[in-house]
Structure formats: structure tokens, C-alpha cells
N, CA, C, O and CB atoms as a CASP TS submission, in Angstrom:
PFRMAT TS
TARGET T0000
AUTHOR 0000-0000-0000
METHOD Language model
MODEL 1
PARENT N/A
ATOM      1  N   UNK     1      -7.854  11.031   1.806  1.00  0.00           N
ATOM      2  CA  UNK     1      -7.956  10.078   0.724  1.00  0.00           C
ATOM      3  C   UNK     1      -9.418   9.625   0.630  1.00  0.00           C
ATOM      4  O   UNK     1     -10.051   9.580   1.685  1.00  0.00           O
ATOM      5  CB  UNK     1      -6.990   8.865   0.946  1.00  0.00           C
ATOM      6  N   UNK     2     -10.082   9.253  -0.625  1.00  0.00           N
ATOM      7  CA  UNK     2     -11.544   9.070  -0.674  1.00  0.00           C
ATOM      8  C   UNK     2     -11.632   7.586  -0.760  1.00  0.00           C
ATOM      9  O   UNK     2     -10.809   6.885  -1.348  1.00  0.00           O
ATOM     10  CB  UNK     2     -12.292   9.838  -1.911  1.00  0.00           C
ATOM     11  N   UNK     3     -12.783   7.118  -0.077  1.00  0.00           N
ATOM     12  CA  UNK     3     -12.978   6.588   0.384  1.00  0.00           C
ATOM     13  C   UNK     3     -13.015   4.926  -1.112  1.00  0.00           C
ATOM     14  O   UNK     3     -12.746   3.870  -0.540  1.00  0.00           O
ATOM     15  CB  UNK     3     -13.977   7.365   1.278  1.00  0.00           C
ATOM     16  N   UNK     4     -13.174   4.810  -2.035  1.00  0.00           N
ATOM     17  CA  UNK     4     -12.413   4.425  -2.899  1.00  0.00           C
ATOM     18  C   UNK     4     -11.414   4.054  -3.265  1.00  0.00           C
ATOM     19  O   UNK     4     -11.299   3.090  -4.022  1.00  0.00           O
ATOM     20  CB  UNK     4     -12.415   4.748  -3.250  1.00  0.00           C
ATOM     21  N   UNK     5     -10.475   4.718  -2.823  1.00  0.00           N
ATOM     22  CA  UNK     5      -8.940   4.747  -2.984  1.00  0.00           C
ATOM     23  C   UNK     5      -8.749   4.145  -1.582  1.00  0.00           C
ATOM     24  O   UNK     5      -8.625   3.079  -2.186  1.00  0.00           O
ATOM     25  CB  UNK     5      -8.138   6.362  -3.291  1.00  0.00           C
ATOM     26  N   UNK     6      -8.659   3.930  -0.772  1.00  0.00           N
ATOM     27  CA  UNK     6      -8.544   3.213   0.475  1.00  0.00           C
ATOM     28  C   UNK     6      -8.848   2.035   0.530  1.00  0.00           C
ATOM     29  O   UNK     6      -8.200   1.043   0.860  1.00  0.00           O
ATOM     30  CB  UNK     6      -9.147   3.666   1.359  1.00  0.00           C
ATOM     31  N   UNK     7     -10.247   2.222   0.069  1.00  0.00           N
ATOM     32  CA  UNK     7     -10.591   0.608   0.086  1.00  0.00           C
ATOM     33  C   UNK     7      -9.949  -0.365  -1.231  1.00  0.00           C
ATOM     34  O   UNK     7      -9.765  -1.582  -1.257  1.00  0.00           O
ATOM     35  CB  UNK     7     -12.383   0.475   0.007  1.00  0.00           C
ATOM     36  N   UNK     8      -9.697   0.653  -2.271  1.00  0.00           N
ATOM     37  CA  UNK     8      -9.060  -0.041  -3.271  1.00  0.00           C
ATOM     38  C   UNK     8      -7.741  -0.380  -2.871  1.00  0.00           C
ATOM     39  O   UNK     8      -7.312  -1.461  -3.275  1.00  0.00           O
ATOM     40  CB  UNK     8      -9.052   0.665  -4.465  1.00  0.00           C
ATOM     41  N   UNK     9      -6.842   0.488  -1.993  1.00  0.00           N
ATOM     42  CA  UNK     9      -5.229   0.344  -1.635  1.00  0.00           C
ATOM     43  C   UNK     9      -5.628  -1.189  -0.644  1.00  0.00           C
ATOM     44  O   UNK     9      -5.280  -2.324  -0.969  1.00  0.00           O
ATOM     45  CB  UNK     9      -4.332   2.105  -0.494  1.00  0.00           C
ATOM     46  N   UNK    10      -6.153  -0.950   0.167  1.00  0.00           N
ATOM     47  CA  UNK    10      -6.790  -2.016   0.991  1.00  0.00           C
ATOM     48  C   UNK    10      -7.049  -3.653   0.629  1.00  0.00           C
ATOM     49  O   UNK    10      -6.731  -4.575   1.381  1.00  0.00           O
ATOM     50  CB  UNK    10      -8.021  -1.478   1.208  1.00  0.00           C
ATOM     51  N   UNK    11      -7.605  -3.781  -0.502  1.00  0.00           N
ATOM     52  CA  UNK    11      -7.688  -4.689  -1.337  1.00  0.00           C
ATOM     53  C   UNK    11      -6.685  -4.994  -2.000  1.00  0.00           C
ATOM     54  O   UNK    11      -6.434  -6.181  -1.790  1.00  0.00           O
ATOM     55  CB  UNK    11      -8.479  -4.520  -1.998  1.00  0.00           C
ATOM     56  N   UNK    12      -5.709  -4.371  -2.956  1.00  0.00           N
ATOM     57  CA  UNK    12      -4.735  -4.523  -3.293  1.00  0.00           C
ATOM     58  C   UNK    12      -3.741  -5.270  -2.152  1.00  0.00           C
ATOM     59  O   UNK    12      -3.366  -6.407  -2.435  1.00  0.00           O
ATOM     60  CB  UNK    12      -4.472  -3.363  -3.766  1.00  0.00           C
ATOM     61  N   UNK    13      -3.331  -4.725  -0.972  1.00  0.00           N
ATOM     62  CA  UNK    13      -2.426  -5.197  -0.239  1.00  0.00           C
ATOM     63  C   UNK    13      -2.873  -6.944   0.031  1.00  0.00           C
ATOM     64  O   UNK    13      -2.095  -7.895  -0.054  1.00  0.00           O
ATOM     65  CB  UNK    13      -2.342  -4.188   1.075  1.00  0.00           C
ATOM     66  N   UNK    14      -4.521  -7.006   0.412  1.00  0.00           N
ATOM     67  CA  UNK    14      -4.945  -8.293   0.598  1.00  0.00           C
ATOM     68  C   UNK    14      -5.101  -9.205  -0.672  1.00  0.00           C
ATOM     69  O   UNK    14      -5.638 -10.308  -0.573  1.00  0.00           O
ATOM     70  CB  UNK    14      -6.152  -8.200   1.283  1.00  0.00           C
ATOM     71  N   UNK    15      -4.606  -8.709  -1.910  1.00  0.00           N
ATOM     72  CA  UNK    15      -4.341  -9.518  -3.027  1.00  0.00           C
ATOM     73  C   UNK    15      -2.826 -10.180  -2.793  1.00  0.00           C
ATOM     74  O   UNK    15      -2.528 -11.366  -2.932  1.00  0.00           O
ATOM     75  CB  UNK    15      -4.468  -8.597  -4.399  1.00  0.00           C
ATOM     76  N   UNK    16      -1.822  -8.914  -2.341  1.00  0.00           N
ATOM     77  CA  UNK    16      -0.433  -9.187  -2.304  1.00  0.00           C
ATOM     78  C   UNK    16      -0.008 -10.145  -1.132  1.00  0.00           C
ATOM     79  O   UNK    16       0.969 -10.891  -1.203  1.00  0.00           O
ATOM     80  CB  UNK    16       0.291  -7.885  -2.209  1.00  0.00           C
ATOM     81  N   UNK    17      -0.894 -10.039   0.020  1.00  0.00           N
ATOM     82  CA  UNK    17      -0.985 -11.233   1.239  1.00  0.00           C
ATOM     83  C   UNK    17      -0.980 -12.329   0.083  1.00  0.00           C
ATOM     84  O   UNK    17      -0.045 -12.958  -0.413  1.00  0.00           O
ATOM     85  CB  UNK    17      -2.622 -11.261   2.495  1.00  0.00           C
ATOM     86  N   UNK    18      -2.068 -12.339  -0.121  1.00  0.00           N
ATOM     87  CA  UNK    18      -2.715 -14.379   0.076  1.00  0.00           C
ATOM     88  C   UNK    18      -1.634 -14.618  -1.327  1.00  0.00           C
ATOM     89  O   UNK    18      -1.541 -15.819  -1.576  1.00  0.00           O
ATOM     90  CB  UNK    18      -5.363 -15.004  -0.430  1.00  0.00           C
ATOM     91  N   UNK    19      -0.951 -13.885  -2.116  1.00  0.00           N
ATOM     92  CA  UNK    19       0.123 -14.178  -3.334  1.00  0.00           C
ATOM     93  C   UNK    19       1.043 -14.596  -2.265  1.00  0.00           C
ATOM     94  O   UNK    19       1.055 -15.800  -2.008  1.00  0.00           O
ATOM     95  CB  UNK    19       0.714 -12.796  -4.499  1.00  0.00           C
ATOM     96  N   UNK    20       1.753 -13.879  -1.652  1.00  0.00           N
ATOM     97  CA  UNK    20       2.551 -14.713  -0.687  1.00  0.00           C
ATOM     98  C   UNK    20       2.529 -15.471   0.468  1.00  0.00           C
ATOM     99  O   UNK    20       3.594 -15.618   1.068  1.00  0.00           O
ATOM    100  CB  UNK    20       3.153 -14.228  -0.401  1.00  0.00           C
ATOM    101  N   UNK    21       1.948 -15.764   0.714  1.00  0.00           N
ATOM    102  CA  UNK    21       1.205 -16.744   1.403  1.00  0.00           C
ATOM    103  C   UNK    21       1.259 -17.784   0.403  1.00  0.00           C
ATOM    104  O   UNK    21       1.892 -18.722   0.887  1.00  0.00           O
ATOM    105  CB  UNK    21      -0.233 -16.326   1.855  1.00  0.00           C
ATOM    106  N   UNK    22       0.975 -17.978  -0.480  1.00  0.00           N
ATOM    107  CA  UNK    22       0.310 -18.792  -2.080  1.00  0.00           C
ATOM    108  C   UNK    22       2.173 -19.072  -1.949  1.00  0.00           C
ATOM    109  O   UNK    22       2.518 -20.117  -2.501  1.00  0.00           O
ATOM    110  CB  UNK    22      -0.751 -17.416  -4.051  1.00  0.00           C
ATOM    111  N   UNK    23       3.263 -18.305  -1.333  1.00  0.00           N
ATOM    112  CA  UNK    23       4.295 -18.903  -2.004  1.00  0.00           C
ATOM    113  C   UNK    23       5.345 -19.586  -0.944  1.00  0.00           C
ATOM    114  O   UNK    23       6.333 -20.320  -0.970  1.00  0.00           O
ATOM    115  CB  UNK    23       4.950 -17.826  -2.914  1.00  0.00           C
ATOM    116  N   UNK    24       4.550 -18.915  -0.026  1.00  0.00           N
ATOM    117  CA  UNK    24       4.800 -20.065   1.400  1.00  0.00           C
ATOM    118  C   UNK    24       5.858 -18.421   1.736  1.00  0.00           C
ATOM    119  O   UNK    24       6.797 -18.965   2.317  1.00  0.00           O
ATOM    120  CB  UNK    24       5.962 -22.439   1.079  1.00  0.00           C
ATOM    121  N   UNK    25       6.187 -17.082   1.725  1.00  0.00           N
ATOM    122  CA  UNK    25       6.587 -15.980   2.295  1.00  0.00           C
ATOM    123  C   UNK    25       6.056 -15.846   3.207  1.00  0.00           C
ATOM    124  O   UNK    25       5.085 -15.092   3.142  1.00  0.00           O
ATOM    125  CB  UNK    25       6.561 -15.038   1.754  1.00  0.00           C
ATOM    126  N   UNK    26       6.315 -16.354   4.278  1.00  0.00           N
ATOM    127  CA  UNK    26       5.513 -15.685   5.504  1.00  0.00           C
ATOM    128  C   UNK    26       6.040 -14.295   6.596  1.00  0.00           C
ATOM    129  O   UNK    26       5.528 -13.877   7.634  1.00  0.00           O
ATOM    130  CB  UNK    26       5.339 -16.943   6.465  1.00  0.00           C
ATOM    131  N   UNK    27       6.900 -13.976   6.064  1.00  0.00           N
ATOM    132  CA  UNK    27       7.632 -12.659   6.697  1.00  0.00           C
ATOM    133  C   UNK    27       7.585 -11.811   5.316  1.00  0.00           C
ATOM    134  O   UNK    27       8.514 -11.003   5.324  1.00  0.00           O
ATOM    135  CB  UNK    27       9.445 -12.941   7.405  1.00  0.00           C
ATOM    136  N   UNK    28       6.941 -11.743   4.336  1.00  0.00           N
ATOM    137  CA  UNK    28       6.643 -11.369   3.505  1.00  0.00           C
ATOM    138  C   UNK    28       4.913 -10.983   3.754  1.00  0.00           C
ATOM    139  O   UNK    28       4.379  -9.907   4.023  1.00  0.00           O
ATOM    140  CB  UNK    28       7.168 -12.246   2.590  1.00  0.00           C
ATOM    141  N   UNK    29       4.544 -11.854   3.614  1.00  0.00           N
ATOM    142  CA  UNK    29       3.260 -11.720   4.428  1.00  0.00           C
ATOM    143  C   UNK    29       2.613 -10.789   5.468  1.00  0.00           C
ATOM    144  O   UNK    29       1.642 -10.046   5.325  1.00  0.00           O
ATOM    145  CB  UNK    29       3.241 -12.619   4.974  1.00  0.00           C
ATOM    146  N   UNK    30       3.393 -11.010   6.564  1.00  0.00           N
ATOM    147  CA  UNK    30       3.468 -10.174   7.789  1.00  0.00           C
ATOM    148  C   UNK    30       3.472  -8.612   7.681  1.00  0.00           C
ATOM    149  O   UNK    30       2.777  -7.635   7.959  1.00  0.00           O
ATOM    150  CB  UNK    30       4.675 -10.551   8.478  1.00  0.00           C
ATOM    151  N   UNK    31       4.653  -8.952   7.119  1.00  0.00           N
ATOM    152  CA  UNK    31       4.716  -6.805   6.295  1.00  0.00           C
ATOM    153  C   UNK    31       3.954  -6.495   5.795  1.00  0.00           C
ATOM    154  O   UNK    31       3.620  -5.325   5.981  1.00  0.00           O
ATOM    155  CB  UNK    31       5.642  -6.136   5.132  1.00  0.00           C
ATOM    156  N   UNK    32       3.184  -7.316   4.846  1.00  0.00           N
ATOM    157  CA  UNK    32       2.160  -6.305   4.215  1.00  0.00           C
ATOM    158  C   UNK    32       0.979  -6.233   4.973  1.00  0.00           C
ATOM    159  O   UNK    32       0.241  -5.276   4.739  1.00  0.00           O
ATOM    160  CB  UNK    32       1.744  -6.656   2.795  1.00  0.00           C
ATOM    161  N   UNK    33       0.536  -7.317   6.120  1.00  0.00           N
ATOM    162  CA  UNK    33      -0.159  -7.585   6.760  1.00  0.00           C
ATOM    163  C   UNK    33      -0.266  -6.177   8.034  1.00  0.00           C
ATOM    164  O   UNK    33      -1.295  -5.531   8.232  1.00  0.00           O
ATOM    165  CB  UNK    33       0.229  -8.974   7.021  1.00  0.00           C
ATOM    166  N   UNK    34       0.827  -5.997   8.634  1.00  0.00           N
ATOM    167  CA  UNK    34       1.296  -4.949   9.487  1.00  0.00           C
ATOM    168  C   UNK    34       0.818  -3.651   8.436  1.00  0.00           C
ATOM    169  O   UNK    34      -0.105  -2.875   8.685  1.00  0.00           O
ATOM    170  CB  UNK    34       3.106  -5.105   9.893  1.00  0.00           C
ATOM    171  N   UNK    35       1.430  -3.629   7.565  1.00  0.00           N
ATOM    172  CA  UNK    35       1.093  -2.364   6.711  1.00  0.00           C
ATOM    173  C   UNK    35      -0.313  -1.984   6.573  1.00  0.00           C
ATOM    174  O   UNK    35      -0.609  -0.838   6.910  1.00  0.00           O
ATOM    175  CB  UNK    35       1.574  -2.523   5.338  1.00  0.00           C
ATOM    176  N   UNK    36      -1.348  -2.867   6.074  1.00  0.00           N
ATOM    177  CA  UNK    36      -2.719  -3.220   6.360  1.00  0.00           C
ATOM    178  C   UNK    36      -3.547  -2.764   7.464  1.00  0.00           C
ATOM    179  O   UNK    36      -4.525  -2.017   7.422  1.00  0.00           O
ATOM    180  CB  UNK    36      -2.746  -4.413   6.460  1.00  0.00           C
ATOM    181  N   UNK    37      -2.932  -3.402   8.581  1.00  0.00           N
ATOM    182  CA  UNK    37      -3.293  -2.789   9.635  1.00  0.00           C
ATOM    183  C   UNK    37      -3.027  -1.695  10.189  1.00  0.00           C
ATOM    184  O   UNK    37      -3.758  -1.207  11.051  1.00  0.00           O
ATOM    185  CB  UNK    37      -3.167  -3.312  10.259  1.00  0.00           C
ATOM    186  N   UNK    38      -1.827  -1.093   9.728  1.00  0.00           N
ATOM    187  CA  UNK    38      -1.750   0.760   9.798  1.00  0.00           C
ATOM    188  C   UNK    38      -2.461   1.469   9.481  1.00  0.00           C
ATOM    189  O   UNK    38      -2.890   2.480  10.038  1.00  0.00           O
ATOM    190  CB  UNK    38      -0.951   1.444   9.208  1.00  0.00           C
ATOM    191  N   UNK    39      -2.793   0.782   8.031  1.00  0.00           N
ATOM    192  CA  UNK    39      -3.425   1.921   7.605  1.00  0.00           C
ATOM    193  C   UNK    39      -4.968   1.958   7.341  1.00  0.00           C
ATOM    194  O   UNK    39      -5.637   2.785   6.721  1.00  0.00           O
ATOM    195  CB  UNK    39      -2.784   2.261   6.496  1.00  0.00           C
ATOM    196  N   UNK    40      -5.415   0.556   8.143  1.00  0.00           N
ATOM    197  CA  UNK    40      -6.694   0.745   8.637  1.00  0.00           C
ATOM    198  C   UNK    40      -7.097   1.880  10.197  1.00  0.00           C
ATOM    199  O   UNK    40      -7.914   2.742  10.523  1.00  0.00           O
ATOM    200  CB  UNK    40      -7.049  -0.808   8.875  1.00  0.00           C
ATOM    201  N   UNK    41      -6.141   1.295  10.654  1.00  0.00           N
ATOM    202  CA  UNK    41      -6.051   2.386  11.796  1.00  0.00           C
ATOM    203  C   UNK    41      -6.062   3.806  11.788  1.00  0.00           C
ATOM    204  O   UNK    41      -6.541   4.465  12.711  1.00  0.00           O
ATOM    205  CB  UNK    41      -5.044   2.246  12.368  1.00  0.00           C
ATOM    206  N   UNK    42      -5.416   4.418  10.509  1.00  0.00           N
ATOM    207  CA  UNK    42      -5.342   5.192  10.119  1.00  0.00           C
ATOM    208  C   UNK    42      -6.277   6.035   9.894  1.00  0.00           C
ATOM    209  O   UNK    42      -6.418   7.212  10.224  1.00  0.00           O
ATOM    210  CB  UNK    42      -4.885   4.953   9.562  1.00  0.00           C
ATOM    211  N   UNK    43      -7.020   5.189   9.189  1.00  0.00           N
ATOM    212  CA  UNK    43      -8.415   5.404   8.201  1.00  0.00           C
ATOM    213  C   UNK    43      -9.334   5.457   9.865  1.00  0.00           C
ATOM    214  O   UNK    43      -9.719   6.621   9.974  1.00  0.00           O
ATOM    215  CB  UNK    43      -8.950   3.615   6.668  1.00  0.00           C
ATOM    216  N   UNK    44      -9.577   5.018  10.539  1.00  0.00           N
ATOM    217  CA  UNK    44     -10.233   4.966  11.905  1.00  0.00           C
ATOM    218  C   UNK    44     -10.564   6.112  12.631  1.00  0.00           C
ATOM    219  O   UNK    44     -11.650   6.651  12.847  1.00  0.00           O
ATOM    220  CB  UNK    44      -9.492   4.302  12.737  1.00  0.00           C
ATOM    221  N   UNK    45      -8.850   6.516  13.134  1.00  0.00           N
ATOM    222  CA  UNK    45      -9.003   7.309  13.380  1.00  0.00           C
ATOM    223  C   UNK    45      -9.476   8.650  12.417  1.00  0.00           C
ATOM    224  O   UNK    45     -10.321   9.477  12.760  1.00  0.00           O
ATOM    225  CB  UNK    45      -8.196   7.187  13.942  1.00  0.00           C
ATOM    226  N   UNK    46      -8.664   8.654  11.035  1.00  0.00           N
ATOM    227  CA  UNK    46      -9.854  10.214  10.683  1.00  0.00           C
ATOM    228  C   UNK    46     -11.271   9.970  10.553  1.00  0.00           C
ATOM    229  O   UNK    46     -11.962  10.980  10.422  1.00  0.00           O
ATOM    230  CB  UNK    46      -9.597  11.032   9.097  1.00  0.00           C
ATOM    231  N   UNK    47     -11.891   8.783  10.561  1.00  0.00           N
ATOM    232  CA  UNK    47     -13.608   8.591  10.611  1.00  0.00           C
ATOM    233  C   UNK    47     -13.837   9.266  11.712  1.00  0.00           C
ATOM    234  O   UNK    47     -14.868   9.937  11.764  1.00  0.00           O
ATOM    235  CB  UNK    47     -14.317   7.023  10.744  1.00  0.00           C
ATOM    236  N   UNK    48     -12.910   9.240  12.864  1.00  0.00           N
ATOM    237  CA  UNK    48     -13.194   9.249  14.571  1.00  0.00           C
ATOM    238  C   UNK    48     -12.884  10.773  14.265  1.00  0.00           C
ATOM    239  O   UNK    48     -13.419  11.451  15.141  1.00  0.00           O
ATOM    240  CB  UNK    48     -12.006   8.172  15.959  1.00  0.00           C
ATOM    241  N   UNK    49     -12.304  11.451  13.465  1.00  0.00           N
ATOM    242  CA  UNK    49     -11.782  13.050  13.634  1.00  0.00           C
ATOM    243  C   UNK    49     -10.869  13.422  14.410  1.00  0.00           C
ATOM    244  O   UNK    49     -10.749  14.570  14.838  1.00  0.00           O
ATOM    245  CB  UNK    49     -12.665  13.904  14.050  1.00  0.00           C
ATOM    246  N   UNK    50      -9.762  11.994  14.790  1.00  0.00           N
ATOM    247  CA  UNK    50      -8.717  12.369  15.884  1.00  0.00           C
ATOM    248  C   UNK    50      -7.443  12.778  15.395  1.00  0.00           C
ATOM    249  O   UNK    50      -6.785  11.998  14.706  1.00  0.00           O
ATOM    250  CB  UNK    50      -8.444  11.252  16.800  1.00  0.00           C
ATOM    251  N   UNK    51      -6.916  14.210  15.748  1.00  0.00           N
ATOM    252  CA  UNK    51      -6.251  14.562  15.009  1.00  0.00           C
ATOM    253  C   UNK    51      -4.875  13.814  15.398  1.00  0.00           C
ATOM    254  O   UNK    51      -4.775  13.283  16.503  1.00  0.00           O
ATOM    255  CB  UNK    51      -6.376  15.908  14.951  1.00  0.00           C
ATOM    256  N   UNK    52      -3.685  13.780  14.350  1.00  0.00           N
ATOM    257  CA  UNK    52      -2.847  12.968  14.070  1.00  0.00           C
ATOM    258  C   UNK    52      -1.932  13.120  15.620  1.00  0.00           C
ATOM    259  O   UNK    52      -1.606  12.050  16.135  1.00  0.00           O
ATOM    260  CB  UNK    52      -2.157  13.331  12.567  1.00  0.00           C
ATOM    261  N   UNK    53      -1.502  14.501  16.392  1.00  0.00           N
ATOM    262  CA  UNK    53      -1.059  14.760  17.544  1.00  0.00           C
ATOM    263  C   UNK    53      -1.224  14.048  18.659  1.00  0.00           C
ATOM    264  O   UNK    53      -0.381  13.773  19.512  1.00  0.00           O
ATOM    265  CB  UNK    53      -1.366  15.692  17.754  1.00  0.00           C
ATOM    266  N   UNK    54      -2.829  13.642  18.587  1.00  0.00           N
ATOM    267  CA  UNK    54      -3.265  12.586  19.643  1.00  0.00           C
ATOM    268  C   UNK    54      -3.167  11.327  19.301  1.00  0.00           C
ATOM    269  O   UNK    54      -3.327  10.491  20.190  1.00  0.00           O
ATOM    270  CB  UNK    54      -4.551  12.694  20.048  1.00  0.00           C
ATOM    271  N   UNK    55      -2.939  10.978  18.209  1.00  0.00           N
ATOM    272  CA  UNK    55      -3.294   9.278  17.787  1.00  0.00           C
ATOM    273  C   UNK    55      -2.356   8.663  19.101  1.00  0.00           C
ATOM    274  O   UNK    55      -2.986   7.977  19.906  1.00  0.00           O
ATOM    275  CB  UNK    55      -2.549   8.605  15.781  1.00  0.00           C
ATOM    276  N   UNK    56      -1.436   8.794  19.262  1.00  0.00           N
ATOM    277  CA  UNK    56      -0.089   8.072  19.926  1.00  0.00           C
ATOM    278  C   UNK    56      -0.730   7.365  21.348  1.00  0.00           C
ATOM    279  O   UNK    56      -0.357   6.257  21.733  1.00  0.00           O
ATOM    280  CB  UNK    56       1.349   9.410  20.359  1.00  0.00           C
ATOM    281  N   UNK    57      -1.827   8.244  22.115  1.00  0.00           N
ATOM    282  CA  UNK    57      -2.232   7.778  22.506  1.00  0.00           C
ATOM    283  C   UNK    57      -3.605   6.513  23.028  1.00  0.00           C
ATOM    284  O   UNK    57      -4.095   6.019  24.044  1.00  0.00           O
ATOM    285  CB  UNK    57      -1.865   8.386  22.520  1.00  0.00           C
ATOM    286  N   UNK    58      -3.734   6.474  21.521  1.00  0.00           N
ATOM    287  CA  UNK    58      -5.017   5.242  21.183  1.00  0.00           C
ATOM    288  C   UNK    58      -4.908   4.277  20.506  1.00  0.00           C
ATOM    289  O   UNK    58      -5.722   3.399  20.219  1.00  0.00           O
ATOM    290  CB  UNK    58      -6.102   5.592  20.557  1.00  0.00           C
ATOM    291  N   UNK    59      -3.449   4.491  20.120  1.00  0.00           N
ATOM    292  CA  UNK    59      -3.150   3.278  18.831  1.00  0.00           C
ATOM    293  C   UNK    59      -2.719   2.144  19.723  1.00  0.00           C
ATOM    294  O   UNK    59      -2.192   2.434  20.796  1.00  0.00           O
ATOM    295  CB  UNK    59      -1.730   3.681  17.509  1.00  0.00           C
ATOM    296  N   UNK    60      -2.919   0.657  19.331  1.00  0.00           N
ATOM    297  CA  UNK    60      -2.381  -0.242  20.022  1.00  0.00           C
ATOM    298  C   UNK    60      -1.319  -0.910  19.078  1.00  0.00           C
ATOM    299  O   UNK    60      -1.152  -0.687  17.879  1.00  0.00           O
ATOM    300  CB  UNK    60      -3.413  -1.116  20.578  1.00  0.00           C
ATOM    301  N   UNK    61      -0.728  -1.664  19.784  1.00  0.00           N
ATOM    302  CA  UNK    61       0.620  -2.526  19.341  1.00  0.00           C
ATOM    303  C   UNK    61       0.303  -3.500  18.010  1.00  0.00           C
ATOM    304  O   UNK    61      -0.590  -4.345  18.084  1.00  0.00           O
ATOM    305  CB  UNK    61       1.141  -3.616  20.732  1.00  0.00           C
ATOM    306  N   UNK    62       0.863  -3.375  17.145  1.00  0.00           N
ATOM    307  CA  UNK    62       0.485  -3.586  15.692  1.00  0.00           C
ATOM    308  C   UNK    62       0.973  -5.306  15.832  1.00  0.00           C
ATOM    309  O   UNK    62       2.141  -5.590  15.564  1.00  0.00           O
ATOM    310  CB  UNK    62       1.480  -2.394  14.351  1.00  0.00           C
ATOM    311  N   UNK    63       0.288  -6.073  16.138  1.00  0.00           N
ATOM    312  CA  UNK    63       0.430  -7.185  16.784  1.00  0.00           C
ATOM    313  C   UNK    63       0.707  -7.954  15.178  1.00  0.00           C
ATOM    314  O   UNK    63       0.399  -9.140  15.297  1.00  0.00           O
ATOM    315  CB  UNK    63      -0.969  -7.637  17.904  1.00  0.00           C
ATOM    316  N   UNK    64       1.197  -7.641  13.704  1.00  0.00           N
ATOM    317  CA  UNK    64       1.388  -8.026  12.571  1.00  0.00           C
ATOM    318  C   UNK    64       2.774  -8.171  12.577  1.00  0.00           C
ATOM    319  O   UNK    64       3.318  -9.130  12.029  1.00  0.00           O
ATOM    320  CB  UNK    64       0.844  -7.250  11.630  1.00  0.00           C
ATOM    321  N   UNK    65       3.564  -7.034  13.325  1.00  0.00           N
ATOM    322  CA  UNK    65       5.072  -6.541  13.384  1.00  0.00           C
ATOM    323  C   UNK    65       6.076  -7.981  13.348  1.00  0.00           C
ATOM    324  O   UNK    65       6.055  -8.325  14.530  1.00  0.00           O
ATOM    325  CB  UNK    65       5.345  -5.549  14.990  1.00  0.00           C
ATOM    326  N   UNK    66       6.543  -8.526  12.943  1.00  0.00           N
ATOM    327  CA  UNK    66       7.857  -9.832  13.434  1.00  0.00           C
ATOM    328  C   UNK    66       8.771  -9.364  12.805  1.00  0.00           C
ATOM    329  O   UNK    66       8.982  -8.870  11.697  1.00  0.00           O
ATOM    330  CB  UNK    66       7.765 -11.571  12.997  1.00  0.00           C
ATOM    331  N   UNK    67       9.595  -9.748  14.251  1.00  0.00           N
ATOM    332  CA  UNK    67      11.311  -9.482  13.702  1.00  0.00           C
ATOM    333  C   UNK    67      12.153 -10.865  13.939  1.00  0.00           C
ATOM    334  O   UNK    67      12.161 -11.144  15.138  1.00  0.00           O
ATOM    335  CB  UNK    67      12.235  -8.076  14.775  1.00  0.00           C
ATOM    336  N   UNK    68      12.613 -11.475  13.419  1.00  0.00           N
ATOM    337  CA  UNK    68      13.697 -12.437  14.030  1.00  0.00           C
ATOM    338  C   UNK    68      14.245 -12.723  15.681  1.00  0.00           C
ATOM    339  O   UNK    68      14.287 -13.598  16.546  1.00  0.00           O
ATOM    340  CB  UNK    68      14.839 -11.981  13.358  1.00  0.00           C
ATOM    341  N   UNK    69      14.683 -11.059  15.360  1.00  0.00           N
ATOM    342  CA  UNK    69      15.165 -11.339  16.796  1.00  0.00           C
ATOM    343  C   UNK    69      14.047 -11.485  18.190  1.00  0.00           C
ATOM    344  O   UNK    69      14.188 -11.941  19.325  1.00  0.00           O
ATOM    345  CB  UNK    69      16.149 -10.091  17.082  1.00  0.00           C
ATOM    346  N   UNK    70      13.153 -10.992  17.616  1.00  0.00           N
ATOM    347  CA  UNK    70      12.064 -11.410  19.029  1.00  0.00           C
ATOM    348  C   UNK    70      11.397 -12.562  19.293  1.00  0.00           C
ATOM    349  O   UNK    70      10.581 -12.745  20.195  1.00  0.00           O
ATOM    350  CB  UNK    70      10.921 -10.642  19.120  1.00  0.00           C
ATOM    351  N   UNK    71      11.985 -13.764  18.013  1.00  0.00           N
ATOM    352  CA  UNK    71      11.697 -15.312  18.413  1.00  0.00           C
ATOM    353  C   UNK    71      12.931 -16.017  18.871  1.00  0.00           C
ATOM    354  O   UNK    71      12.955 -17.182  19.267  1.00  0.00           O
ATOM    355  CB  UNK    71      11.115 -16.175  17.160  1.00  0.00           C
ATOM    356  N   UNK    72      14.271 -14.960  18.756  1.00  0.00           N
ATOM    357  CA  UNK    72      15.454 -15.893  18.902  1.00  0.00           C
ATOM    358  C   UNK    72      15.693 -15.998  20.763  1.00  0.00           C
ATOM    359  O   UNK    72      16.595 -16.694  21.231  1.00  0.00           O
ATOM    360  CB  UNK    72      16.999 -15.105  17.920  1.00  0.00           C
TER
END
């Protein structure tokens, strides 16, 4: 994907944050927030040239992720 289109998808998602946020969604938020951070990571690693086989071992815990049940 060129480098345009990334940063434009990129921006877009951080328009759709602070809208919900703006509506008090905060598990609304989170998701797109998590999503964000995928796919910056994403973008990282192909700058880095690491092919997709290895990522598993460099990616860290998408610390955006909430589920219910892991506050209950």
C-alpha cells in the first residue's frame, strides 16, 4: 500500500476515535484504537522488510484490545 493511502487510512481511523470519544463510546473507541495500532505495526514491519512468517515473533501485545470479561 503507498504510502498515502496509509497515512490517509491512518488519519481517517483517528478522525473516527476522537468522534467517539466526542460521544462518550469508549469501547468504541478502543477498537478503532487497537485497529490503529495494527496497522501501524504493520506498516513497521514492511519499512523493516520483515516478512509476514516472522512477524509473530516481534509483535507485542496490542495493549488497545478490551474485553469485558478481563475487567469482570
Amino acid at each position: 500500500m503507498r504510502t498515502i493511502r496509509r497515512v490517509s487510512t491512518l488519519a481517517a481511523l483517528l478522525d473516527e476515535i476522537q468522534s467517539e470519544l466526542g460521544r462518550a463510546q469508549v469501547e468504541a473507541a478502543q477498537r478503532l484504537a487497537a485497529e490503529m495500532a495494527g496497522q501501524l505495526e504493520d506498516w513497521r514491519f514492511d519499512l523493516l522488510r520483515i516478512p509476514h512468517e516472522e512477524r509473530s515473533r516481534y509483535q507485542a501485545p496490542n495493549g488497545y484490545w478490551y474485553t469485558k470479561e478481563a475487567t469482570a
